[in-house]
DSSP file (Angstrom, degrees, kcal/mol; ACC not computed):
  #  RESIDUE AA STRUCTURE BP1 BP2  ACC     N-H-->O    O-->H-N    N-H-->O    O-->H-N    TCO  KAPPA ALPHA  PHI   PSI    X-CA   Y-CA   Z-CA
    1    1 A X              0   0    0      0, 0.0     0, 0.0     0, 0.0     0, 0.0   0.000 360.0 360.0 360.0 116.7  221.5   62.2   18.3
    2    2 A X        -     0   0    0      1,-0.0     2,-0.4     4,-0.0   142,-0.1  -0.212 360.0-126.0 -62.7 145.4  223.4   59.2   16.7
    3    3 A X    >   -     0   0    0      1,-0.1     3,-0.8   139,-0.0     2,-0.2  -0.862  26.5 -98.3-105.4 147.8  225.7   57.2   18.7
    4    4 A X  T 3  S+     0   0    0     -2,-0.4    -1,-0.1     1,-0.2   138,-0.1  -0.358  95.1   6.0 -58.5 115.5  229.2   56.5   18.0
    5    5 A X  T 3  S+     0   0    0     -2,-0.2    -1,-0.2     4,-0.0     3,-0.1   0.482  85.9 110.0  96.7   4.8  230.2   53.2   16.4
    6    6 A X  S <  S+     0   0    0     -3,-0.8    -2,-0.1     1,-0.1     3,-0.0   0.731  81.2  51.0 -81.4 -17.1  227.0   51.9   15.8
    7    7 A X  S    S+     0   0    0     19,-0.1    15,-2.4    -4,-0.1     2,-0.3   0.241 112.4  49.9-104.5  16.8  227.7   52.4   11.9
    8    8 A X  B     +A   21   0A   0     13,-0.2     2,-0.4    -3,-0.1    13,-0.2  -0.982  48.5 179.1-157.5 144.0  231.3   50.6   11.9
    9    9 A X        -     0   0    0     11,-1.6    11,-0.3    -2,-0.3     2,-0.1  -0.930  25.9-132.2-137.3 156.1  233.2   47.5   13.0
   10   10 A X        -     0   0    0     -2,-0.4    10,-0.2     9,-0.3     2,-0.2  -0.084  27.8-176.1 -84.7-170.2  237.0   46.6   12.5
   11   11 A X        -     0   0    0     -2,-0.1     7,-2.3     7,-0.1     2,-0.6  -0.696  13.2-143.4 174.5 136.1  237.2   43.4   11.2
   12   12 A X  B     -B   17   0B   0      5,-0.2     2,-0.5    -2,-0.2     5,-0.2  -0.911  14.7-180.0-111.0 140.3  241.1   41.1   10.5
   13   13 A X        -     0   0    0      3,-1.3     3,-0.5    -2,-0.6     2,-0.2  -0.833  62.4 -46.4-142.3 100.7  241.1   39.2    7.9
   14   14 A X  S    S-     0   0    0     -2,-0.5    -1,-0.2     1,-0.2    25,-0.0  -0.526 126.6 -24.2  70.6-138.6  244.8   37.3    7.5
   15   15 A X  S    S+     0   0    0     -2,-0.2     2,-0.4    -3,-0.1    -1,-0.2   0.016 122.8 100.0 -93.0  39.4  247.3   40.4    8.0
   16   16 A X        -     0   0    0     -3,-0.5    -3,-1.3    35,-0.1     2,-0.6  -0.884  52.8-168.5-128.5 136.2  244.6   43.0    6.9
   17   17 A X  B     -B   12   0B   0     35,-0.6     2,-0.4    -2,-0.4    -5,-0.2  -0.978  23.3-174.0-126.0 129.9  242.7   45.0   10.0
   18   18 A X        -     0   0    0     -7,-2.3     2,-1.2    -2,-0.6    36,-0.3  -0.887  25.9-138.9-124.1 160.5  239.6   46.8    7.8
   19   19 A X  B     -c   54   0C   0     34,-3.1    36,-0.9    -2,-0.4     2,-0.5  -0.739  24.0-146.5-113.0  88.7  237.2   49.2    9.4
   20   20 A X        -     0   0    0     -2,-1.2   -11,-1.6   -11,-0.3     2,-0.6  -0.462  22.8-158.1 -71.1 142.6  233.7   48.1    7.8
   21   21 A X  B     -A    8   0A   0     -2,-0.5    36,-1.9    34,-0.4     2,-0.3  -0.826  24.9-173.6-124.2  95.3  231.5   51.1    7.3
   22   22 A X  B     -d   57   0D   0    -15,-2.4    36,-0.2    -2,-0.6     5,-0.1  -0.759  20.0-154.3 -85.8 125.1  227.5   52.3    6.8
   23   23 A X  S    S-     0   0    0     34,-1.4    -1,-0.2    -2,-0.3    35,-0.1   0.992 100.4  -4.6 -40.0 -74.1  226.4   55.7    6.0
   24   24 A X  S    S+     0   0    0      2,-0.1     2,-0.2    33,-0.1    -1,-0.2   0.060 125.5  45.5-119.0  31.8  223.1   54.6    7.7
   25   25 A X  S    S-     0   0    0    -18,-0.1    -3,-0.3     3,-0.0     2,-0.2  -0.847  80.2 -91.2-167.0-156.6  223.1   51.1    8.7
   26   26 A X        -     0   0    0     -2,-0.2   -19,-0.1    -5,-0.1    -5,-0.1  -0.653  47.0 -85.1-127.5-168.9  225.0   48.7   10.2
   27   27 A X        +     0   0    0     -2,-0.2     2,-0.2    -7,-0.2   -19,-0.1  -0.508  51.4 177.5 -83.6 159.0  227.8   45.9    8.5
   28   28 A X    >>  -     0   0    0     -2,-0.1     4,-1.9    -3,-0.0     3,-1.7  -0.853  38.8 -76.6-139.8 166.5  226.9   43.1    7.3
   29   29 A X  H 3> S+     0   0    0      1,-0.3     4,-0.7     2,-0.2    -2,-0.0   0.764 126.2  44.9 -19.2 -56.9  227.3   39.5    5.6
   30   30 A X  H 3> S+     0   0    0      1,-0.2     4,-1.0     2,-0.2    -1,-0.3   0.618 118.8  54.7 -95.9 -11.9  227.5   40.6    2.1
   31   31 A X  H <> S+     0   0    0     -3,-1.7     4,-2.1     2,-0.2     3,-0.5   0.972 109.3  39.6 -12.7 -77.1  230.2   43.3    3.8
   32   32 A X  H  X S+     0   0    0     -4,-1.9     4,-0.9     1,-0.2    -2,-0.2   0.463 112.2  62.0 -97.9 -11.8  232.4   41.3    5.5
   33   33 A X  H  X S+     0   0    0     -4,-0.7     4,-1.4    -5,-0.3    -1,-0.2   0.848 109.4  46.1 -70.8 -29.5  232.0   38.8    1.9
   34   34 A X  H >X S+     0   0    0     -4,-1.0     3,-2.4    -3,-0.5     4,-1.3   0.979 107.8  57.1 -77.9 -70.3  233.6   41.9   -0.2
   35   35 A X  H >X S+     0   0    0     -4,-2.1     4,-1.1     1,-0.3     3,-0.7   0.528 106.9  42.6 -39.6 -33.1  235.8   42.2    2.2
   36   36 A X  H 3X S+     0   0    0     -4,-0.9     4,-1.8     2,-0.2    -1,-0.3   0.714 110.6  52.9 -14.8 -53.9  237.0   38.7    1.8
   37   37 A X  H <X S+     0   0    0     -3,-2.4     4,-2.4    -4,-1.4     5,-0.2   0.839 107.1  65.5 -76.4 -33.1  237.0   38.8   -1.8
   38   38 A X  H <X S+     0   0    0     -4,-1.3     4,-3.9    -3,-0.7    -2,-0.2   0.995 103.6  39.4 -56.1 -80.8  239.2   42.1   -1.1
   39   39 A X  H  X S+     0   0    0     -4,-1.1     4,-0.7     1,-0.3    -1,-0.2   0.448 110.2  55.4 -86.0  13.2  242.1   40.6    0.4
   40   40 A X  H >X S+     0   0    0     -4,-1.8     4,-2.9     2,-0.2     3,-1.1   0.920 111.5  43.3 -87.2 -39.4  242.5   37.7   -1.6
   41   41 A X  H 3< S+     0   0    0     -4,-2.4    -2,-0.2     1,-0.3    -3,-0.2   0.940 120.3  46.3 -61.2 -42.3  242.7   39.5   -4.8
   42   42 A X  H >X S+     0   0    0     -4,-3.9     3,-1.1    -5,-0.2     4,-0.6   0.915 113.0  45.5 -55.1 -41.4  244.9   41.8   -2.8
   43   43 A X  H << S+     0   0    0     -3,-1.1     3,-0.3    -4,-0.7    -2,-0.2   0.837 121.4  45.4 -88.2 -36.4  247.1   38.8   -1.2
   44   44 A X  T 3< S+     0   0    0     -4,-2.9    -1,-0.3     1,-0.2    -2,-0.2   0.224 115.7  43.4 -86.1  25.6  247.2   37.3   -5.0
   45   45 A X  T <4 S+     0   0    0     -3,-1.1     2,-0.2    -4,-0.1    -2,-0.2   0.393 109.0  46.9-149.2 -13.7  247.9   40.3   -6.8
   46   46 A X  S  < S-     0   0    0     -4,-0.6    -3,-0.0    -3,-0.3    -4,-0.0  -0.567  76.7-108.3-136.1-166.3  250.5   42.0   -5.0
   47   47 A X  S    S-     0   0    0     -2,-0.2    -4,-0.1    25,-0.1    -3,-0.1   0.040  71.0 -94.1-111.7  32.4  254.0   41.6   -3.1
   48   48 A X  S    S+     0   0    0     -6,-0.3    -5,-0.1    -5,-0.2     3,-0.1   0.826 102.9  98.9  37.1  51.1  252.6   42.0    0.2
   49   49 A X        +     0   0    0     23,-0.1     2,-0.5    65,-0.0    22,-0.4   0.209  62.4  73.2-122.6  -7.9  252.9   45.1    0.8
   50   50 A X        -     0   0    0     20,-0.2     2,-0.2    -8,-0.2    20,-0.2  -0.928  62.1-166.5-134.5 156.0  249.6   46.5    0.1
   51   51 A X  E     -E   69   0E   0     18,-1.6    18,-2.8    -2,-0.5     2,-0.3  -0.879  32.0-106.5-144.3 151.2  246.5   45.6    3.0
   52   52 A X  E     -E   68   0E   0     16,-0.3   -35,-0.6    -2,-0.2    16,-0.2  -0.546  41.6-179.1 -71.0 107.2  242.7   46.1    2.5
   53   53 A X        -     0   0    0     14,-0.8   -34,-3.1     1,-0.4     2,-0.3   0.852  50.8  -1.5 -92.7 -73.3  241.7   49.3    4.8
   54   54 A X  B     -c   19   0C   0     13,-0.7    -1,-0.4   -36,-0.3     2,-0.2  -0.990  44.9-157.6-141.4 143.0  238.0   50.1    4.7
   55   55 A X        -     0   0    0    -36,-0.9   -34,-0.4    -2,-0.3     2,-0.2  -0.637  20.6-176.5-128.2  88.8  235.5   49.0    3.2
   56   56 A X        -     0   0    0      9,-0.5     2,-0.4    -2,-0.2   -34,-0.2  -0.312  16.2-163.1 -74.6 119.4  232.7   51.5    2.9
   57   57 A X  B     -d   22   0D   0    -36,-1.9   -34,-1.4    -2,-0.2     2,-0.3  -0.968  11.8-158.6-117.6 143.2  228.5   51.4    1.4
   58   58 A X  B   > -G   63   0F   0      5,-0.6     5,-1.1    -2,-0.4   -36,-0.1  -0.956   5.2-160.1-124.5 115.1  227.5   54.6    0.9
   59   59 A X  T   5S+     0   0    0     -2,-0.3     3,-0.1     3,-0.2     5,-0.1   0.569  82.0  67.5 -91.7 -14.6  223.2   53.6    1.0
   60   60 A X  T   5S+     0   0    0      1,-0.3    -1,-0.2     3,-0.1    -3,-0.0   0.903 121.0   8.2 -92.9 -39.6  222.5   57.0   -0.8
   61   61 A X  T   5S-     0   0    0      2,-0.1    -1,-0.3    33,-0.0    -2,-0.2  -0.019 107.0-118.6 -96.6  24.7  223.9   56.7   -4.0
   62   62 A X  T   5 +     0   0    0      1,-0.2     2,-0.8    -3,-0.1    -3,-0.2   0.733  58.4 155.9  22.1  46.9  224.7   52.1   -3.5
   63   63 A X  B   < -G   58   0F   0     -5,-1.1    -5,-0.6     1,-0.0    -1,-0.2  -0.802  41.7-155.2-111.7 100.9  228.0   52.7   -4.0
   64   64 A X        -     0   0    0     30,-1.6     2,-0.2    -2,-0.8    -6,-0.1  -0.158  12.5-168.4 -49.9 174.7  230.6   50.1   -2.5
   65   65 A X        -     0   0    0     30,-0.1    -9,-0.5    -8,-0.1     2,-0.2  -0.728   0.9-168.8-178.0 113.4  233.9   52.0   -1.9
   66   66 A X  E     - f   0  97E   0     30,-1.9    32,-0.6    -2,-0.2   -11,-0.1  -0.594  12.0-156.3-104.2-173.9  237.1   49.4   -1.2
   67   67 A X  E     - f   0  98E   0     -2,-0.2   -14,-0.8    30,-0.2   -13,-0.7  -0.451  13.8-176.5 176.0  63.8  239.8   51.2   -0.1
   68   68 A X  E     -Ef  52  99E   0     30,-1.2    32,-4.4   -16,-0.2     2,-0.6  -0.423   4.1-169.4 -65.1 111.4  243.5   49.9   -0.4
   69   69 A X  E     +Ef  51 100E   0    -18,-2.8   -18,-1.6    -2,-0.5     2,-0.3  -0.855  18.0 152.5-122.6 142.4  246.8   51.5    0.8
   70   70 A X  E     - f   0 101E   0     30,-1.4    32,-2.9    -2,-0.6   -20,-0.2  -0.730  48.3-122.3-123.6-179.1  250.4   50.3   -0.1
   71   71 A X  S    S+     0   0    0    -22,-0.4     2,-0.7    30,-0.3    33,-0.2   0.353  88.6  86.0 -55.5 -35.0  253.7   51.4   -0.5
   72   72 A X    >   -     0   0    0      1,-0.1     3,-2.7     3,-0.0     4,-0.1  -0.720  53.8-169.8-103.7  91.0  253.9   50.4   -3.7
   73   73 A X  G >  S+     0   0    0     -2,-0.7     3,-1.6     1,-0.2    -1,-0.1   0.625  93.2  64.4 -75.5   2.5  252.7   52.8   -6.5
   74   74 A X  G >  S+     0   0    0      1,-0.2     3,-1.9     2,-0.1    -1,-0.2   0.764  93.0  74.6 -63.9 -27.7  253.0   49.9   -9.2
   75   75 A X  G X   +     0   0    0     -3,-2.7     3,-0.6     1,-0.2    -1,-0.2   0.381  68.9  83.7 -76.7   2.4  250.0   48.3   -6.8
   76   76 A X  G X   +     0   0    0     -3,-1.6     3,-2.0     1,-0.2     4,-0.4   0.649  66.8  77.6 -89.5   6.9  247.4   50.7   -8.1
   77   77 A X  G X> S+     0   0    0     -3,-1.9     4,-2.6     1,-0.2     3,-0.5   0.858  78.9  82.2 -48.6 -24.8  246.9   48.3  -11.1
   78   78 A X  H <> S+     0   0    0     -3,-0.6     4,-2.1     1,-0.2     5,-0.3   0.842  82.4  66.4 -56.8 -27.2  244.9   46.5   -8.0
   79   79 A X  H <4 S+     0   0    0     -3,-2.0     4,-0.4     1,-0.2    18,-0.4   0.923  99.0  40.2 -71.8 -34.5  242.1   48.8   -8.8
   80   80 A X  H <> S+     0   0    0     -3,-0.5     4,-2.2    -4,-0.4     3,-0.4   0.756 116.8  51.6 -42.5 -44.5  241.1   47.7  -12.1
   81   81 A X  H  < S+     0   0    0     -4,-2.6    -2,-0.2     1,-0.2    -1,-0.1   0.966 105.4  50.9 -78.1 -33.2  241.4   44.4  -11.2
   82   82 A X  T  X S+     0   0    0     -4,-2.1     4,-2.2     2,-0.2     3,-0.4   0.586 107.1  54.5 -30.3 -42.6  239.3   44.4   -8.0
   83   83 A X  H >> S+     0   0    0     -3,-0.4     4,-1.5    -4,-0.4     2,-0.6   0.966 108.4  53.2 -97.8 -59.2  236.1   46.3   -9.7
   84   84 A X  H 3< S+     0   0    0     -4,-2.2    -1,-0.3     1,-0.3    -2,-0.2   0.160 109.3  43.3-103.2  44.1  236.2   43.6  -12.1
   85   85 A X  H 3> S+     0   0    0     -2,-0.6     4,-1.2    -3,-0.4    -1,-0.3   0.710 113.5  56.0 -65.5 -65.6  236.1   40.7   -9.6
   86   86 A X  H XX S+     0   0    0     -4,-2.2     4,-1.7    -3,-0.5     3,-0.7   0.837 111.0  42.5 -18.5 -83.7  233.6   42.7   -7.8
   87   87 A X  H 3X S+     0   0    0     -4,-1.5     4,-4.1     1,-0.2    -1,-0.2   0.693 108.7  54.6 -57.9 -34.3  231.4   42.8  -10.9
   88   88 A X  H 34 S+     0   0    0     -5,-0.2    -1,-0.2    -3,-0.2    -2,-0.2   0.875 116.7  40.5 -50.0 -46.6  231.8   39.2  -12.1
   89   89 A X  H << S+     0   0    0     -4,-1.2    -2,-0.2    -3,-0.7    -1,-0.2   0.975 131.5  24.7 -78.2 -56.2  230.6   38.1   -8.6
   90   90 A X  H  < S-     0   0    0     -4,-1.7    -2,-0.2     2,-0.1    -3,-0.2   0.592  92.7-127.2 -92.5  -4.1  227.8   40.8   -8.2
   91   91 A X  S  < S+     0   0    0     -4,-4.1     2,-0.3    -5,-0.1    -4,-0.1   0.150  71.4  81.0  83.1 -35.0  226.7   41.9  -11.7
   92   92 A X        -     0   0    0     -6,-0.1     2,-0.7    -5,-0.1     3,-0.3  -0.934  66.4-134.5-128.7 163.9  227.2   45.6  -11.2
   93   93 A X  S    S+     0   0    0     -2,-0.3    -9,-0.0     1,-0.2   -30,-0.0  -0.211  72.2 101.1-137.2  78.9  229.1   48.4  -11.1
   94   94 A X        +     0   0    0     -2,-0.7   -30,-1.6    -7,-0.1    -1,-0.2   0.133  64.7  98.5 -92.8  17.7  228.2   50.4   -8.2
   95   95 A X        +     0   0    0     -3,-0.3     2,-0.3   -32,-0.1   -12,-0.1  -0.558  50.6 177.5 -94.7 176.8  231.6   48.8   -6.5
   96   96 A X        -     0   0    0     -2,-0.1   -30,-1.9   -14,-0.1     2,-0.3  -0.703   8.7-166.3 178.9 118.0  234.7   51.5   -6.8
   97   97 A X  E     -f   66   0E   0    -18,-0.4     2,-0.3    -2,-0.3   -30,-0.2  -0.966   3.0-154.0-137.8 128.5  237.6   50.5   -5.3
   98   98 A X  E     -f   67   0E   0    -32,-0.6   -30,-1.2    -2,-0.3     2,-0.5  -0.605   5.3-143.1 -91.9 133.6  240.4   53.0   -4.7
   99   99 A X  E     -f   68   0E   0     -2,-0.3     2,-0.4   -32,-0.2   -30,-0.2  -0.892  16.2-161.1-129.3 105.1  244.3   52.4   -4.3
  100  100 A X  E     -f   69   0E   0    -32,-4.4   -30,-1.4    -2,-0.5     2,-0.4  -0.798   1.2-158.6-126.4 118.5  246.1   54.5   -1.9
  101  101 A X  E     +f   70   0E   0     -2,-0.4   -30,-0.3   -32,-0.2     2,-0.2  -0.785  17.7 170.6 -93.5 134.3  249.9   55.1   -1.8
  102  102 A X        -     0   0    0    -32,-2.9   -29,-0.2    -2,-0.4     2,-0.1  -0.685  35.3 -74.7-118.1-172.8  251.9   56.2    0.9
  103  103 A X        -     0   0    0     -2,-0.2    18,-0.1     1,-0.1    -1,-0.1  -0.548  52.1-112.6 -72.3 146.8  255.3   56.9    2.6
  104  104 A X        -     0   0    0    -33,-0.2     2,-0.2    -2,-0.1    -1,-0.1   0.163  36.7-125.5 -41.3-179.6  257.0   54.0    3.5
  105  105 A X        -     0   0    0     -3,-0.1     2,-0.6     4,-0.0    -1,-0.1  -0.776  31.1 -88.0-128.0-172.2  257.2   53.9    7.3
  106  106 A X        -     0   0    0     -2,-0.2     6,-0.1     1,-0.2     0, 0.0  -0.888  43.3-171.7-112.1 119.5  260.3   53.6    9.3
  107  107 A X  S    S+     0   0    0     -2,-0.6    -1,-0.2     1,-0.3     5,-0.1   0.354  75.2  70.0 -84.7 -10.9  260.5   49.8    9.5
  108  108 A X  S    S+     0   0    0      3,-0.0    -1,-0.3    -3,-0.0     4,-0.2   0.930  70.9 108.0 -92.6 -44.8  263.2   50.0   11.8
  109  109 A X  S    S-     0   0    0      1,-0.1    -4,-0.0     2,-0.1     0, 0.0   0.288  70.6-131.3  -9.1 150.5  261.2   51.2   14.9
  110  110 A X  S    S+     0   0    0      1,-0.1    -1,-0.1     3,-0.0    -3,-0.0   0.796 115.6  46.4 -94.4 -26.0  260.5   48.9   17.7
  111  111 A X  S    S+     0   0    0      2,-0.0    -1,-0.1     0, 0.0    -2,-0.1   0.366  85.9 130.7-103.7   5.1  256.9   50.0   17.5
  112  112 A X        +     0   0    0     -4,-0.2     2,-0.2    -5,-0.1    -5,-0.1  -0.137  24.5 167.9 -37.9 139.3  256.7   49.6   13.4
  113  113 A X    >>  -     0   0    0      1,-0.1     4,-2.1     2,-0.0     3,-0.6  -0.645  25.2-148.7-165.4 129.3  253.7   47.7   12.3
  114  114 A X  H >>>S+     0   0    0      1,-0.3     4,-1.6     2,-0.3     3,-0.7   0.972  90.1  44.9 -60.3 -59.6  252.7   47.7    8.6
  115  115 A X  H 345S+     0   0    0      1,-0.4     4,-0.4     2,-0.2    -1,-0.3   0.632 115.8  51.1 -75.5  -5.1  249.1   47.4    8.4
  116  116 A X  H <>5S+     0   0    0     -3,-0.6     4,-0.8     2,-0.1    -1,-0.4   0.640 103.7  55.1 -96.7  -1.2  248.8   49.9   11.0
  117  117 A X  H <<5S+     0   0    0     -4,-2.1     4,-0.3    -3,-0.7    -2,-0.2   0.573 111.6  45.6 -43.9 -23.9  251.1   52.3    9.3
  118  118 A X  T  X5S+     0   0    0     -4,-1.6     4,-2.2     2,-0.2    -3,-0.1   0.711 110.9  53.4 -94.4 -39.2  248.8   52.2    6.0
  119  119 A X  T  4XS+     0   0    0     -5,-0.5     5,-4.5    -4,-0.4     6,-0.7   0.913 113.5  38.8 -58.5 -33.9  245.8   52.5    8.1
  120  120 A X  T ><5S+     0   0    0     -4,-0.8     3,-0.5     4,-0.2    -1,-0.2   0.794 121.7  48.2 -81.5 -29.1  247.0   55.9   10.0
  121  121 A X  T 345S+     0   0    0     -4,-0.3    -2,-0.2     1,-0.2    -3,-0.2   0.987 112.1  50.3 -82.7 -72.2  248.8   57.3    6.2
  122  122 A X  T 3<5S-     0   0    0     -4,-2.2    -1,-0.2     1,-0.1    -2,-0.2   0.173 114.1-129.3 -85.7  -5.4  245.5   56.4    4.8
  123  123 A X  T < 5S+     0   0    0     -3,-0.5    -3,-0.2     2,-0.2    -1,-0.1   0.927  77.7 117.0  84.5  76.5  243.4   58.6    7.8
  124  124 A X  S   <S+     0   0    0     -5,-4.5     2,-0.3    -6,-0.1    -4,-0.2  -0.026  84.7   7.5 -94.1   5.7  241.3   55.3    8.2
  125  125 A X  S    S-     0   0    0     -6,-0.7    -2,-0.2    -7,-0.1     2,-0.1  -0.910  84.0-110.4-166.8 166.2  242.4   55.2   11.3
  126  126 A X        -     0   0    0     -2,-0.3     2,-0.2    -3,-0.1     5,-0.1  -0.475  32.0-102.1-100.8 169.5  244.8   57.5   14.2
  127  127 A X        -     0   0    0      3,-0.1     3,-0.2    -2,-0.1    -1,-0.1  -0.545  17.0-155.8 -96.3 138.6  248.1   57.3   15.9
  128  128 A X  S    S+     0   0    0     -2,-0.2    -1,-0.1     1,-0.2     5,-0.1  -0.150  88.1  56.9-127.7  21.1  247.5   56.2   18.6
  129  129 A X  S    S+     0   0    0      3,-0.0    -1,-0.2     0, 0.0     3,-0.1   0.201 108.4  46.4-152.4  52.4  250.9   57.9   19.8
  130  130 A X  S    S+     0   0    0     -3,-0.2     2,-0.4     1,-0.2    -2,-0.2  -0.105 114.5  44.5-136.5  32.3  250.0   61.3   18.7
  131  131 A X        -     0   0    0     -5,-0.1     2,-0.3     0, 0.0    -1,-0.2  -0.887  66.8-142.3-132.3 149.0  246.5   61.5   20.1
  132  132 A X     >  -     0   0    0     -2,-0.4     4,-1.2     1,-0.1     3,-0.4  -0.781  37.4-104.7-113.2 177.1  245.0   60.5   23.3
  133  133 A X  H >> S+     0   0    0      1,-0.3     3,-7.3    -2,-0.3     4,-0.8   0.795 116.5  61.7 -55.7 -78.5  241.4   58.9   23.4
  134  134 A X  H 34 S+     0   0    0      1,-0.3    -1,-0.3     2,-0.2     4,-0.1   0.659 113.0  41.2 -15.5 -55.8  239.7   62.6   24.8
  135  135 A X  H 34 S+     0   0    0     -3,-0.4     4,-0.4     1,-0.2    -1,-0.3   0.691 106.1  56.7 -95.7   5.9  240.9   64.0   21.7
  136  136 A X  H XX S+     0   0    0     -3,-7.3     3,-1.5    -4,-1.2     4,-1.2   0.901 105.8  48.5 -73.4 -58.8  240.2   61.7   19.4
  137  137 A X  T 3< S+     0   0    0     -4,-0.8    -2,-0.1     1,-0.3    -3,-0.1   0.256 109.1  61.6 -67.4  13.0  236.2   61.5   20.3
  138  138 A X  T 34 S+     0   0    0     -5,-0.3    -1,-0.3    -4,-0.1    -2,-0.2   0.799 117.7  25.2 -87.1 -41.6  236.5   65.3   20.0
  139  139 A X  T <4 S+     0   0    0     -3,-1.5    -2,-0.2    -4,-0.4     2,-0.2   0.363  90.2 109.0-134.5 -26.1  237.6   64.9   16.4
  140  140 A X  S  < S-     0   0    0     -4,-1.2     2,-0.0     1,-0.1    -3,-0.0  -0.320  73.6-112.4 -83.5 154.0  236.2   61.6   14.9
  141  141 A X        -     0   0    0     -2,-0.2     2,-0.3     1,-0.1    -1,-0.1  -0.398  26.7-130.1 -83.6 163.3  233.5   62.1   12.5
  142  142 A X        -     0   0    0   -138,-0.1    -1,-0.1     1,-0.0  -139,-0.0  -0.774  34.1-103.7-120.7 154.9  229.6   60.9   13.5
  143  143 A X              0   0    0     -2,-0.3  -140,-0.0     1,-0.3    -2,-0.0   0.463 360.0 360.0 -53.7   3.0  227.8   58.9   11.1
  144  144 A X              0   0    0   -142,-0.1    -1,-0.3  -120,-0.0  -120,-0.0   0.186 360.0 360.0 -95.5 360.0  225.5   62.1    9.9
């Protein structure tokens, strides 16, 4: 039986909190380098509003999967531009990088926080004040 959390790490980078992710193995260098590469094309490309989520290799097919969410829906130009960063640095184009809009959140809240507002809209990651732990580890998916 696989154990939970052996196939994912969080990781911050600047104002970006990203959940790296393996089907079947575990994050790594050349990861946590896409990620990098993520949120400076993000941080240079956009109005700060749109944050770097997850960044997922899928081992069965190679397939990279970058995983953006904003606010802003003029910010899914970021996808185009992203895959061909990707490819200039790696040569191929198994990367496929996704641009995800949501609602704004309500900014006035004392418990607002942007990059975790995109993360919960974008189901990478749960409200963590509409569930409690017990029913979260009922519900989170296993690496299988």
């Amino acid at each position: 039986m696989p154990t939970r959390g052996f196939h994912s790490e969080w990781v911050t980078i600047k104002d970006h909190r990203i959940l790296l992710e393996c089907r079947a193995s575990y994050p790594d260098d050349t990861m946590r380098f896409i990620a990098r590469v993520a949120v400076e094309t993000c941080d240079r490309h956009t109005g700060n509003s749109a944050r770097v989520v997850k960044v997922h290799y899928g081992d069965k097919a190679c397939v990279w999967t970058i995983s953006i969410a904003t606010t802003v829906p003029k910010e899914k130009e970021l996808e185009k531009i992203l895959d061909s960063a990707l490819y200039t640095i790696f040569g191929f184009g198994n990367c496929q990088t996704e641009v995800v809009v949501v609602k704004p959140g309500d900014k006035g809240s004392d418990h607002y926080h942007h990059t975790e507002h995109l993360s919960i809209e974008a189901e990478v990651a749960v409200d963590r004040f509409r569930h409690d732990d017990e029913e979260y580890l009922e519900t989170v998916e296993d690496p299988t």
